[in-house]
NUSEMAR-249590 format. One record per residue: x, z, y of N, C-alpha, C, CB in turn. Coordinates in steps of 0.02 Angstrom, whole numbers, plus 32768, in hexadecimal, padded with zeros to 4 digits. Glycine has a CB too. Layout:
N
XZYXZYXZYXZY/...
END
This chain:
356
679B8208CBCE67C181F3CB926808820ECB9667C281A6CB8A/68278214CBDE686C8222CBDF686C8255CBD968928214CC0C/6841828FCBF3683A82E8CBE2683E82F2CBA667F9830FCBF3/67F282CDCB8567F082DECB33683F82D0CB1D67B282A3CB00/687182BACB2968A68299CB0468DC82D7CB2168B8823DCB1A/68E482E5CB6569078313CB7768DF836ECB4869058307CBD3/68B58372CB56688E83ADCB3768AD83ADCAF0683783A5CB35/68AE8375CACB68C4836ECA7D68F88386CA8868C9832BCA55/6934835ECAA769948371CA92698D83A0CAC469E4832CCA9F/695D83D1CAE8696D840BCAED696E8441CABE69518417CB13/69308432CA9C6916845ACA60694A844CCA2968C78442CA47/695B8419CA236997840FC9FB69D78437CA0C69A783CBC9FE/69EA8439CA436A2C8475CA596A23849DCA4A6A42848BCA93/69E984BCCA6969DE850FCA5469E48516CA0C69918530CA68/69CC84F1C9DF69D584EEC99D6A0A84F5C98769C384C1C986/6A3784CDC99B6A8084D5C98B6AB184F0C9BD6A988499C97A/6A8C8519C9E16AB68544CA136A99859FC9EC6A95852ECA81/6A5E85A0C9D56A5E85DCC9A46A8485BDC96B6A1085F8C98B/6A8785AAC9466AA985A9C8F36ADC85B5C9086AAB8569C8BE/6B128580C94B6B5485A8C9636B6585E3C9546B5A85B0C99D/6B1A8619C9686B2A8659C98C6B1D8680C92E6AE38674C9E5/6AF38669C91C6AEE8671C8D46B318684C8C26AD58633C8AD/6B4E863AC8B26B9E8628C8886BCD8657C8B46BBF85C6C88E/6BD8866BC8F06BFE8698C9016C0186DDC8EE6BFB8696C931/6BC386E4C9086BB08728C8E76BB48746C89A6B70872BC8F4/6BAC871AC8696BB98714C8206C0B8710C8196B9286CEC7FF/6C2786F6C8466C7B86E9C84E6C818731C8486CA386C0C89F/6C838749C8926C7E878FC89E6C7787D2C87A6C59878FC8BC/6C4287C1C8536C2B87EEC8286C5187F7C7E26BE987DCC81E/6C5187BAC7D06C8587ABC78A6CDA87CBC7AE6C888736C772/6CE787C7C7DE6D3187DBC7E66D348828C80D6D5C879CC816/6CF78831C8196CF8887BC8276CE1889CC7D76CBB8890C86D/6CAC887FC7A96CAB88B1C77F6CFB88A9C7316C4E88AAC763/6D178878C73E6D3F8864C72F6D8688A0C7296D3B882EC757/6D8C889CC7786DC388CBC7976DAB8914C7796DC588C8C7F6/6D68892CC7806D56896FC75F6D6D8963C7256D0E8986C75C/6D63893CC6FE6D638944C6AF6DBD8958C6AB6D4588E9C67B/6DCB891FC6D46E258924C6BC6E3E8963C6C66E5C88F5C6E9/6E218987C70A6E4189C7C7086E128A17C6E66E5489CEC75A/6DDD89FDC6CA6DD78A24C6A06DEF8A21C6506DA08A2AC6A7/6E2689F1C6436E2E89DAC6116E7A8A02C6156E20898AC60A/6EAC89F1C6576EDF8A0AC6556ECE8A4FC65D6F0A89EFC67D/6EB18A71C6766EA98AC5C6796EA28ACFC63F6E6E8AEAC69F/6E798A99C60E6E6A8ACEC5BD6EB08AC2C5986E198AAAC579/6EDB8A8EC5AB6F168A7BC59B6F578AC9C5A26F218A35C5D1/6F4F8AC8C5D96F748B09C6146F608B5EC5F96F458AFDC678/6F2A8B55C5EC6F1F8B9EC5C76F198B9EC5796ED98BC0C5E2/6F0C8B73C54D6F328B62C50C6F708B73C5116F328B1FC4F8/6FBB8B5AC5456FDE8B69C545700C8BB1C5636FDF8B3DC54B/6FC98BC8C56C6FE78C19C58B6FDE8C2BC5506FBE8C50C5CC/6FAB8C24C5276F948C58C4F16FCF8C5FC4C56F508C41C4C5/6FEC8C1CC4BE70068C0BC47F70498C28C48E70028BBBC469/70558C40C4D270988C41C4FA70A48C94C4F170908C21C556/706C8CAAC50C70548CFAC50570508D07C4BC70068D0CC529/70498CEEC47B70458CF4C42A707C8CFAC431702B8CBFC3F3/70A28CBCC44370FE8CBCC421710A8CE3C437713C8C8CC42B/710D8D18C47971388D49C4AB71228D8EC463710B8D56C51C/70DB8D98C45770C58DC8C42F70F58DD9C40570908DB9C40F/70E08D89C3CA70FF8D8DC39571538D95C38C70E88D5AC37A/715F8D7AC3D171C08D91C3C471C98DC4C3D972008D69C3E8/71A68DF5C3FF719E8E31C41971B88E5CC3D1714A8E3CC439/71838E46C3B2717B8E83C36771B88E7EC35271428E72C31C/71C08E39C34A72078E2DC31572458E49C335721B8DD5C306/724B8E4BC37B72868E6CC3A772968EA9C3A472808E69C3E4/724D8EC9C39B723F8F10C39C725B8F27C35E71F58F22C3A3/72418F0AC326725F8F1FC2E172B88F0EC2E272328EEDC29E/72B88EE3C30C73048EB9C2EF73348F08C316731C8E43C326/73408F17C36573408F3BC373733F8F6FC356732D8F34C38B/732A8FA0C32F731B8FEEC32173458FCBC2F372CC901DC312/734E8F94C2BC735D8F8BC27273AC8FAAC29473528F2BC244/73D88F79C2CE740F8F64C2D9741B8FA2C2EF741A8F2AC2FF/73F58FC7C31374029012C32E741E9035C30173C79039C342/73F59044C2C873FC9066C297743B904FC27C73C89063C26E/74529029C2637488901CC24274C19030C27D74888FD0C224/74C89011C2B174E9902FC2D375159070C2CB74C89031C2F5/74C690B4C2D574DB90F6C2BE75109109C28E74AA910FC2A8/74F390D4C258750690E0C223756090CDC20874D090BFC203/7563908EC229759C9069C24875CE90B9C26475789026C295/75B790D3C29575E790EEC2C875EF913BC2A475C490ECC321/75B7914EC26975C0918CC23376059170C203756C9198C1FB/75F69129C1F276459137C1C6767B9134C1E07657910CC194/767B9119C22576B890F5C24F76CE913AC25F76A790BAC299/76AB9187C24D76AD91CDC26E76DE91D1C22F765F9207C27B/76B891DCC1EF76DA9208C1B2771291D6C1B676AD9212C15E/7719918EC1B9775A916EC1967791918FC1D377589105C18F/77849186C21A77D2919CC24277D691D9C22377D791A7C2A0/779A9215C21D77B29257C20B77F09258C1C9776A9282C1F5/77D09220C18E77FC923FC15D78429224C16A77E59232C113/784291D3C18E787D91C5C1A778C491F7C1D478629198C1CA/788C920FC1F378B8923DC22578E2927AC1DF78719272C271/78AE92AAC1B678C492D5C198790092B1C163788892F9C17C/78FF9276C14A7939924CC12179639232C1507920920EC0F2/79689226C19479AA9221C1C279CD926EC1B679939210C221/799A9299C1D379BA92DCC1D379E692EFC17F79739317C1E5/79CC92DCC15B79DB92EAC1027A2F92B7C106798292B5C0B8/7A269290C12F7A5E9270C10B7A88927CC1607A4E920CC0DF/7A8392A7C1867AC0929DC1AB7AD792F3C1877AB5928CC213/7AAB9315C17F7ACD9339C1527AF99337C1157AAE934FC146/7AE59310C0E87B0C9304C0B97B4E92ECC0BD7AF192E5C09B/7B6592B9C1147B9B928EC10F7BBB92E6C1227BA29238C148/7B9C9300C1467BBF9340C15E7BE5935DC1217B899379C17B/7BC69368C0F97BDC938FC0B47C07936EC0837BA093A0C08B/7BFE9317C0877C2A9304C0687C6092D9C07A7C1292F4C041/7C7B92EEC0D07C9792C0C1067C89926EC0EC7CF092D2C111/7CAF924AC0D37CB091FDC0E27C9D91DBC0A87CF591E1C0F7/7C7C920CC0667C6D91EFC0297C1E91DBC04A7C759227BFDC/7BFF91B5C03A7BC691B0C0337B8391A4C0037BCC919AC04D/7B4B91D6BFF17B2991E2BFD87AD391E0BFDC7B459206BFD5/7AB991D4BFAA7A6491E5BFAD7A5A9211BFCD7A3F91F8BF74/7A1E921ABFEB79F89259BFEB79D99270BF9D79B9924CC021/79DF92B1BF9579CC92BFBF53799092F3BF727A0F92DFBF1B/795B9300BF38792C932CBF3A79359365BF5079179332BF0C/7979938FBF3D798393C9BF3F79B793D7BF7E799893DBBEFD/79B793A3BF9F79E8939BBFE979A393AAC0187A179339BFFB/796993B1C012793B93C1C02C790D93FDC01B79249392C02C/78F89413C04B78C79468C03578AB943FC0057881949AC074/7897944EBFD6785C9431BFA578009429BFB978609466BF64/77F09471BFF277BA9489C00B77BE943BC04577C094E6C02A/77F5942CC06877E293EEC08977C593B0C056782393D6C0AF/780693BFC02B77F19368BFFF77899376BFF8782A9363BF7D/778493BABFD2774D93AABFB8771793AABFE6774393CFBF87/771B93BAC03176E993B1C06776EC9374C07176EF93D4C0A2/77109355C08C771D9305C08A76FB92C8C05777649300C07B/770092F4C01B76E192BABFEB769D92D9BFE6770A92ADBF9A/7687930DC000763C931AC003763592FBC03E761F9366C001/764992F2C066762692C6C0B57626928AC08C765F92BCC111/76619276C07076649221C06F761D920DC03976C29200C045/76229239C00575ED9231BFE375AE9234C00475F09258BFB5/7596926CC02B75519257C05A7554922DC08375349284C07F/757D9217C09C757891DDC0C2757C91A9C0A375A091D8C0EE/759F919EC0797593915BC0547539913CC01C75DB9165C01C/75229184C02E74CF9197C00374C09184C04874AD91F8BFDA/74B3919EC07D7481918DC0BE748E9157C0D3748391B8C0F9/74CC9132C0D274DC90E6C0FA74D890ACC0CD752990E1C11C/74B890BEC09974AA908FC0637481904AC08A747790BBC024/749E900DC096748A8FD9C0C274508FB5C0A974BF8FABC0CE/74498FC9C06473FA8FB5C05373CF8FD8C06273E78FADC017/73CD900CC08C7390903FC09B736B9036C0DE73AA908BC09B/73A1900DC106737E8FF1C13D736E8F96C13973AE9007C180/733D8F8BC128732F8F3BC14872D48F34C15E73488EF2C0FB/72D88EF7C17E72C18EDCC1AF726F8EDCC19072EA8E95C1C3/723E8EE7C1A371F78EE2C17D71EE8E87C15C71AD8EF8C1C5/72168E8DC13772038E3EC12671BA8E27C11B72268E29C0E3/718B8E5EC0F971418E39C0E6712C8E2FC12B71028E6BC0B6/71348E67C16171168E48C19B71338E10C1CA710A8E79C1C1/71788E04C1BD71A08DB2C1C8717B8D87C1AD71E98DA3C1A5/71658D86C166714E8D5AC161710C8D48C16871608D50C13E/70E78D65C17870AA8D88C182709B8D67C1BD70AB8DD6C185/70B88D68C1EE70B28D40C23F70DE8D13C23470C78D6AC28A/710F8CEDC21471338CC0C1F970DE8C99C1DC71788CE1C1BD/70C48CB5C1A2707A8C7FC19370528C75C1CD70408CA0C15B/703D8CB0C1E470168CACC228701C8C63C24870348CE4C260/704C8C63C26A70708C2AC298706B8BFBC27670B88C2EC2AD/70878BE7C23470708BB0C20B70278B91C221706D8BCAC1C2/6FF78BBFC1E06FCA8B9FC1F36F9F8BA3C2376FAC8BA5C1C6/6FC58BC0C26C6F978B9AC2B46FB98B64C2BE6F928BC4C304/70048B4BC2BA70078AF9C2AE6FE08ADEC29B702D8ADFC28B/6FE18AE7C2516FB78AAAC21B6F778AADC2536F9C8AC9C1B0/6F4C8AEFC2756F068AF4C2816F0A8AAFC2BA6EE98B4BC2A0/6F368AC4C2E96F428A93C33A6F5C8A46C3266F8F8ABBC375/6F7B8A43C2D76F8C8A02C2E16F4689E3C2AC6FE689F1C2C7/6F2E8A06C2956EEF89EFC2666EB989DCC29F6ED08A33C22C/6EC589FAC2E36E8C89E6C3226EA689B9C3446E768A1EC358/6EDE8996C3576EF4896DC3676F2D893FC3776EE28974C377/6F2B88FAC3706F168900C3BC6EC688F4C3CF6F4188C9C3E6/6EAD8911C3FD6E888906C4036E5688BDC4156E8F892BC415/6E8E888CC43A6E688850C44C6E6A882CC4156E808829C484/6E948838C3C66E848815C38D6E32881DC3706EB9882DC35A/6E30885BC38C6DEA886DC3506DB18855C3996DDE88E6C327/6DB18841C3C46D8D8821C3F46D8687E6C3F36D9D882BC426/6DC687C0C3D86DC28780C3CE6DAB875DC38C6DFA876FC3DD/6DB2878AC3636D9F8786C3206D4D877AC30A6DB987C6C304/6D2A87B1C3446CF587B1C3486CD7876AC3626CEA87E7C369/6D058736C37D6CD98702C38B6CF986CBC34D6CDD86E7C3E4/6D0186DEC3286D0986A8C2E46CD48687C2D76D1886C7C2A0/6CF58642C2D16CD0861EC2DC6CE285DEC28D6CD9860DC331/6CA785CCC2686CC185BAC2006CDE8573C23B6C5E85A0C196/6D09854FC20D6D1E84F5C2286D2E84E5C1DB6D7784E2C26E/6D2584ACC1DA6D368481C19E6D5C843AC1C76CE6846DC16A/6D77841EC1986DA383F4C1B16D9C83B7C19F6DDB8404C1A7/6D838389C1C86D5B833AC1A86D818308C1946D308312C1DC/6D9882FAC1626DC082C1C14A6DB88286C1596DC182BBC113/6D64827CC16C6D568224C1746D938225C1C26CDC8203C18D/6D9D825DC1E46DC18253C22B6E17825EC21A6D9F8295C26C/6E29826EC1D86E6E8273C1D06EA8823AC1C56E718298C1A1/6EC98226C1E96EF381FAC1D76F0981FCC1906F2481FDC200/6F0A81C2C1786F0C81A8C1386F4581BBC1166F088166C137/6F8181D1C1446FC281FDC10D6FAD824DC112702981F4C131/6F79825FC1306F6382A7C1126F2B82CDC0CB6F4782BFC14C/6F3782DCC0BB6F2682F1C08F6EE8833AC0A16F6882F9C06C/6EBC8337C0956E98836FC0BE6E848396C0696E45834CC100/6E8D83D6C06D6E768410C0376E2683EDC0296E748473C060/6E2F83FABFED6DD88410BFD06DA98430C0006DD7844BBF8F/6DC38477C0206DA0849EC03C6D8B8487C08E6DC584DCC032/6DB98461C0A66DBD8443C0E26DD98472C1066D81842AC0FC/6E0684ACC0E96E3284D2C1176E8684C9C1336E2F850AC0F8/6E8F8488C1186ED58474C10C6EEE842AC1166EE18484C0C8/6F248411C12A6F2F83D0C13A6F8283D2C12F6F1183BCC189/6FA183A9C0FD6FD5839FC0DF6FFD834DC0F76FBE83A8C094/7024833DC0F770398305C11A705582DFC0CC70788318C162/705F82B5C0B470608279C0837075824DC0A870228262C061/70AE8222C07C70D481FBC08F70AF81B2C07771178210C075/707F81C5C04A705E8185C014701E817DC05B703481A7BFA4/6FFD8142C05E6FC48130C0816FA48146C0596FB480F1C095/6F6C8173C0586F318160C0496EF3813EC0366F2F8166C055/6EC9813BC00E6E9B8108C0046E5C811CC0326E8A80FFBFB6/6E4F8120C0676E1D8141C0826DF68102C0A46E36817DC0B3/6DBE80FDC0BD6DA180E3C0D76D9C80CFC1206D8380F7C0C4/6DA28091C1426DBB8081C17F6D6C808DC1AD6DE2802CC17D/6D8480B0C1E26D4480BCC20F6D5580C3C24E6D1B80F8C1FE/6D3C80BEC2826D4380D4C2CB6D4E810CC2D06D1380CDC2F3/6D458144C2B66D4E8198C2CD6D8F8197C29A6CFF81DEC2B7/6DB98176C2816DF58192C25A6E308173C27C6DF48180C208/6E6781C1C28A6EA281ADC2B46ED48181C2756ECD81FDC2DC/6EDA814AC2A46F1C8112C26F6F698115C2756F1580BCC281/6F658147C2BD6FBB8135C2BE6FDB8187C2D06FD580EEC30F/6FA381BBC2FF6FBD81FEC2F76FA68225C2B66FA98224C333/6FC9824DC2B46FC18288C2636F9482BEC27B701882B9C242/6F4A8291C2996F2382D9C2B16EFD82D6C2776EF182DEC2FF/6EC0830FC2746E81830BC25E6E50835AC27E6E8A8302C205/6E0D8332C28B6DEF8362C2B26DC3838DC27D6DC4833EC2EF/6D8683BAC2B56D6C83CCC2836D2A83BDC2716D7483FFC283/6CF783CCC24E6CA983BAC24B6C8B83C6C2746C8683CFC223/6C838410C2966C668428C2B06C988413C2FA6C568468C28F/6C50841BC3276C788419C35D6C448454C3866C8583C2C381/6C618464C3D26C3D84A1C3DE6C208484C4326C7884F3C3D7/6BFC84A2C44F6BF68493C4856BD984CFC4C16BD2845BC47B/6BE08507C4B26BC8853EC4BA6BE5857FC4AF6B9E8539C49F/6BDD85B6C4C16BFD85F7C4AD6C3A8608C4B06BF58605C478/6C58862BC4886CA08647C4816CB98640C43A6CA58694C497/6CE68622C42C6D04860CC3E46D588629C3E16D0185ABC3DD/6D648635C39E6DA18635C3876DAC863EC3476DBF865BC3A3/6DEE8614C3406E0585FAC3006E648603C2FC6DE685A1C2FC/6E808630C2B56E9D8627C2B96ED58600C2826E96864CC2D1/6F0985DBC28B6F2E85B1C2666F7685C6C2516F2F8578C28A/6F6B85C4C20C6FAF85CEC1CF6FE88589C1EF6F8985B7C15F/7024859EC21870618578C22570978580C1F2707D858BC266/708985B1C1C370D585CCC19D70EE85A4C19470DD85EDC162/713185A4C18A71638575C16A715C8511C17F71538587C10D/714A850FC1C4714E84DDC1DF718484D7C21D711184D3C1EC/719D8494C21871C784A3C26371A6846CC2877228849BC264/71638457C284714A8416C2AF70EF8427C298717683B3C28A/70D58449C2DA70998427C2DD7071842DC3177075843AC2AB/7039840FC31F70148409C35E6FC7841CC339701D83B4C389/6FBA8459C3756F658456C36C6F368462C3BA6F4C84A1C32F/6EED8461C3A06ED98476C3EF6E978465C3E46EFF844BC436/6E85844FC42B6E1A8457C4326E3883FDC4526DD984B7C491/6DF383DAC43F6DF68381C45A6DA88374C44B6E37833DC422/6D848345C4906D568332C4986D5B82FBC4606D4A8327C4DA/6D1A82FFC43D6D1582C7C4086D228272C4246CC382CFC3E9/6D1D826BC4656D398221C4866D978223C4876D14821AC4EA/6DAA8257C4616DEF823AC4576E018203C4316E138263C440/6E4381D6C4536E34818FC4266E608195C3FC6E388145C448/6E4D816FC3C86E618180C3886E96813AC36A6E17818FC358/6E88810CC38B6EB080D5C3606EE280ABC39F6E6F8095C332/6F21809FC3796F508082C39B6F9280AFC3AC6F31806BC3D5/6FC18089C3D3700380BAC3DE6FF980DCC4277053808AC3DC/6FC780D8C43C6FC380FEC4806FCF8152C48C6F7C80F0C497/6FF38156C4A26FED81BCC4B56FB281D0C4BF701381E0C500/6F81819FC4C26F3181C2C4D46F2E81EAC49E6EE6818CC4D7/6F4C81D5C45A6F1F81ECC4086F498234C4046F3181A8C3AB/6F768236C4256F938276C4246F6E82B2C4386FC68274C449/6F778300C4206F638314C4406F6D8334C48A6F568323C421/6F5A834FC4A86F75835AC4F06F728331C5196FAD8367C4F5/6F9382F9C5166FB182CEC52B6F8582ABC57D6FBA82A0C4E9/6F3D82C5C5716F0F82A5C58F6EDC82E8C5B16EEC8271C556/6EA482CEC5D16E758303C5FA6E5E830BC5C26E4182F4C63A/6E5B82F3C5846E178303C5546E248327C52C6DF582D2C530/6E73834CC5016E76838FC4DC6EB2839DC50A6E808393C47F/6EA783F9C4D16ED4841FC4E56F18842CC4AE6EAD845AC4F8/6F498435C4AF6F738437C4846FA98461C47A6F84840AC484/6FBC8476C44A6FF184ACC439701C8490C40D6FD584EEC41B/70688476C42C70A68455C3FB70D1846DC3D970CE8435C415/70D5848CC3B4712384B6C39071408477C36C71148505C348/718A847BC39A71B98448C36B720D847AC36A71C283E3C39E/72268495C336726A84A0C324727784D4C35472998462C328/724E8501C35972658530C381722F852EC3BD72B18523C393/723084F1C3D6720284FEC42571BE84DEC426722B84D8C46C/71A98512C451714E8521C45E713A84DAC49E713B8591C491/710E84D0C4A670F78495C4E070B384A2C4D3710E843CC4D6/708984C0C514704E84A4C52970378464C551703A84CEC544/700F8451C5256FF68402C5426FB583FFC56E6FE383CDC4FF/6FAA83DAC5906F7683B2C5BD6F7E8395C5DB6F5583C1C5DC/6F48835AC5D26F5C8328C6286F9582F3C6196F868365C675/6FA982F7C5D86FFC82E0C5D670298311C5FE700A8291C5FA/70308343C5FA70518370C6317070839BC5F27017839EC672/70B383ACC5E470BC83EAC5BD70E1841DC5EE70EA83DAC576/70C08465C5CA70DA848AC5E0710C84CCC5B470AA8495C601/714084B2C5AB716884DCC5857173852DC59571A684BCC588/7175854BC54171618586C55F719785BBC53B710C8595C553/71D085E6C56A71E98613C55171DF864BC52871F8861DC56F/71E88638C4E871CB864AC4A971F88632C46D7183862AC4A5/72178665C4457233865BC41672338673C3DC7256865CC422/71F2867AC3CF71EB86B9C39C71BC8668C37571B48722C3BD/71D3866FC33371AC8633C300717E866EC2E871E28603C2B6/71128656C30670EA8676C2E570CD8644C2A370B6868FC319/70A48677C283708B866BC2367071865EC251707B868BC1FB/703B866DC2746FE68665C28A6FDF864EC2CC6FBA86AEC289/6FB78625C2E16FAA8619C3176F6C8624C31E6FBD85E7C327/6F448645C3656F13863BC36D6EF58620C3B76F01866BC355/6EAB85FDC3AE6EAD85E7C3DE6E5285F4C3E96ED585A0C3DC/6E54860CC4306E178623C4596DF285EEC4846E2D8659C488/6DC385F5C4766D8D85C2C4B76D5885E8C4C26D688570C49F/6D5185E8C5136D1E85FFC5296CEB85B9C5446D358634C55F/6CCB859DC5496C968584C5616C7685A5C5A96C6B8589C52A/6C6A85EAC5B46C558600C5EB6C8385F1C6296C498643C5E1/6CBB85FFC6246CFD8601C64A6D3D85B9C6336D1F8657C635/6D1F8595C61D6D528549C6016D888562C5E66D728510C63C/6D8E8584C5CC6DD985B0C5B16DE4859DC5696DD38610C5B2/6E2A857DC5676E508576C5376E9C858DC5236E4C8544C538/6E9A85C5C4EF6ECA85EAC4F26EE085EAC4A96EBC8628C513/6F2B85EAC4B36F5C85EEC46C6F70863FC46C6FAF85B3C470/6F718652C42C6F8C867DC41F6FDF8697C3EE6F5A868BC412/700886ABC3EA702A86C3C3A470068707C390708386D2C3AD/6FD386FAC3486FCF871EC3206FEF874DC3066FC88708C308/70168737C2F9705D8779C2E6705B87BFC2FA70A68769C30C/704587BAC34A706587F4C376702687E9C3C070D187E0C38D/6FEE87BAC3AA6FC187B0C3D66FDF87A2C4116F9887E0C3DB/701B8783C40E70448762C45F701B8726C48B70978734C449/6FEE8727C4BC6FCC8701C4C3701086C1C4E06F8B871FC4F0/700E8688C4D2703B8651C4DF70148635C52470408616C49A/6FF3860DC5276FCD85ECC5556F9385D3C55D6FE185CAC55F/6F6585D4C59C6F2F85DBC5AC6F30859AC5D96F208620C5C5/6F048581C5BB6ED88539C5FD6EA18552C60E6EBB84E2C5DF/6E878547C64B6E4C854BC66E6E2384FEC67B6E608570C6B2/6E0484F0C6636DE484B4C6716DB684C0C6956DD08492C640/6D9484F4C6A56D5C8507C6C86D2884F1C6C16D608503C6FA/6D1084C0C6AE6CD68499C68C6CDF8481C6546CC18466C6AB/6CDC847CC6126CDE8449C5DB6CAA8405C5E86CC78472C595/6CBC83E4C5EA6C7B83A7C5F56C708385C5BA6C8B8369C62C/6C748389C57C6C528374C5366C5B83C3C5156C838328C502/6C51839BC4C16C5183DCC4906CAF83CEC4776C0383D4C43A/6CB78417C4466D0B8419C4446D1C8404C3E66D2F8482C460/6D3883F4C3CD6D4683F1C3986D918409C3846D3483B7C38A/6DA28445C3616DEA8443C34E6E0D841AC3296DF98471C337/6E448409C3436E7583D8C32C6EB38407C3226E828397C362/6ED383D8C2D46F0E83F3C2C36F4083A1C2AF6EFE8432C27C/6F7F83ADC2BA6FB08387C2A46FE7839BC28B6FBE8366C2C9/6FEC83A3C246702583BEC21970728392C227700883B4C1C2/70598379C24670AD833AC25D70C58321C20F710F8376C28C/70FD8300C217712782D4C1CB713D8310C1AA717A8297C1DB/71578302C16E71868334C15571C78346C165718C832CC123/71E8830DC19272198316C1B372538322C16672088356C1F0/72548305C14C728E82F6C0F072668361C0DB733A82EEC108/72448366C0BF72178396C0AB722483D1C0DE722283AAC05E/723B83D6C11E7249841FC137720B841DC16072978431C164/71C48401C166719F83FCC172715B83E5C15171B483EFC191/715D83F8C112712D83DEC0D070F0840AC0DB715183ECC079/70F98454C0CC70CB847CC0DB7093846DC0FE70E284A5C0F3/704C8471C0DC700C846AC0FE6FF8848EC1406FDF847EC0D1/6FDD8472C1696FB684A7C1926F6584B4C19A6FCB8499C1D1/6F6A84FFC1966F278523C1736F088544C1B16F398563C132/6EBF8538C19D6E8C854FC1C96E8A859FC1A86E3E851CC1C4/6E9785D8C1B86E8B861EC1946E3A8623C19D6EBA8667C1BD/6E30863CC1536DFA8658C15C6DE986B7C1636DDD8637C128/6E2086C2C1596E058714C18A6E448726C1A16DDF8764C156/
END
């Protein structure tokens, strides 16, 4: 009887002395194929940026090249009149130290006929061809082909910023519809027709009293709740200076003045605070304030299920803000939003679930 019993919680170790070797090995594997991905990600990063580096060197190449010969040329042309003007200067010094000669201390013009005439009229034939060949509209710069690689460059912007960023259109891909359940909205919110929106009201409500509806915080969750996969959703902040949103196990409590009903505040959601400027990630009752000063429109926010990952984003500029690891979720998640008071109207504005 004592063998059969030792034989069992042997067979039992080995059991859970392979899955160990399992879960390590899967560790292993996930952070070795992991590490490949990242650095095949920065190499495609690294030679994107030669290309684009090697284009600009091209393209200013041309334009240098042209700019060059343009500036050359004028130059020449520059140092042809700077020739004829000393020449005729010099021959009118000579014209008039003669003349003081001839007329000691009176002083006089140069006249036409105080000069060979055969000079005057060589002189005004140079000045005249030169003033035909150095004509400064005859040299400029290939503008159609300025602008020509001037469009070029354009649209490969528009092309690179129309591709990304890239982890938007990755995250996008796990969109996930939410509607927003009123029977769970505190009674001074006002929830849209569509269930994409939650407005704060100063009037109570006539709503119906139930166990799943918060009485004293300004939350409301959503219908759907998830318990599986990879989700994301993102949220219209504009023109608010107060709100809280995030992911919360449907056992969040809902009635009374306790910080439980808050979000964050507890093991059971996750939370993202914007008040008057400053950001706070929540859990646990724990905040973690976060150097960040940029007021976004959009917020978005990521859950993985495979990996317990809960992550805020700024939309704006895809700035990821902050990431919890829960490593396990242990129920299903429901998004929660709290539009806060109006604070005397500088906080009236709804907050919206986007739908694309």
């Amino acid at each position: 009887m004592q063998k059969n019993s030792q034989d069992h919680l042997m067979r039992q170790r080995e059991a859970i002395r392979c899955r160990l070797k399992k879960l390590n090995g899967k560790q292993n594997a996930i952070k070795s194929k992991s590490s490949a991905m990242r650095e095949s990600i920065v190499k495609k990063y690294e030679e994107m940026r030669r290309v684009l580096e090697e284009d600009c060197k091209i393209t200013l190449s041309l334009l240098e090249m042209e700019e060059t010969a343009a500036v050359r040329a004028l130059e020449n042309l520059i140092e042809a009149n700077w020739v004829l003007l000393r020449d005729i200067e010099v021959q009118l010094n000579e014209g008039m130290m003669d003349s003081e000669k001839q007329l000691g201390d009176r002083v006089s013009l140069l006249s036409g006929e105080q000069l060979d005439n055969r000079q005057v009229t060589m002189y005004e034939d140079r000045m005249l061809e030169l003033l035909t060949t150095t004509d400064p509209s005859l040299i400029n710069l290939d503008e159609a082909k300025s602008d020509q690689l001037l469009g070029f460059t354009n649209n490969l912007l528009l092309f690179i910023r129309s591709q990304i960023p890239n982890a938007k259109r990755l995250l996008k891909s796990y969109s996930s519809e939410v509607v927003l359940d009123p029977s769970t909205a505190h009674p001074k919110l006002i929830i849209s027709p569509e269930g994409d929106g939650a407005t704060f009201t100063d009037v109570w409500q006539d709503v119906p009293e139930h166990e799943g509806r918060f009485d004293t915080t300004l939350n409301v969750l959503s219908i759907q709740c998830w318990d599986s996969g990879r989700h994301y959703w993102e949220v219209d902040v504009s023109g608010k200076i107060y709100w809280e949103l995030g992911l919360t196990y449907p056992s969040i409590s809902r009635k009374g003045q306790k910080e439980d009903c808050w979000l964050g505040r507890h093991a059971e959601s996750w939370c993202l605070e914007y008040f008057d400027g400053d950001y706070n990630a929540w859990h646990g009752g724990t905040a973690h304030p976060l150097p960040i000063s940029t007021c976004f429109h959009r917020i978005g926010i990521f859950c993985s299920f495979p990996g317990g990952l809960v992550t805020f984003l700024g939309v704006d500029s895809m700035t990821p803000l902050y990431s919890f690891c829960a490593g396990t979720f242990t129920d299903s998640l429901h998004l929660a939003l709290c539009p806060g008071h109006d604070l005397q109207g500088t906080n009236s504005k709804p907050i919206r679930i986007c739908r694309s």
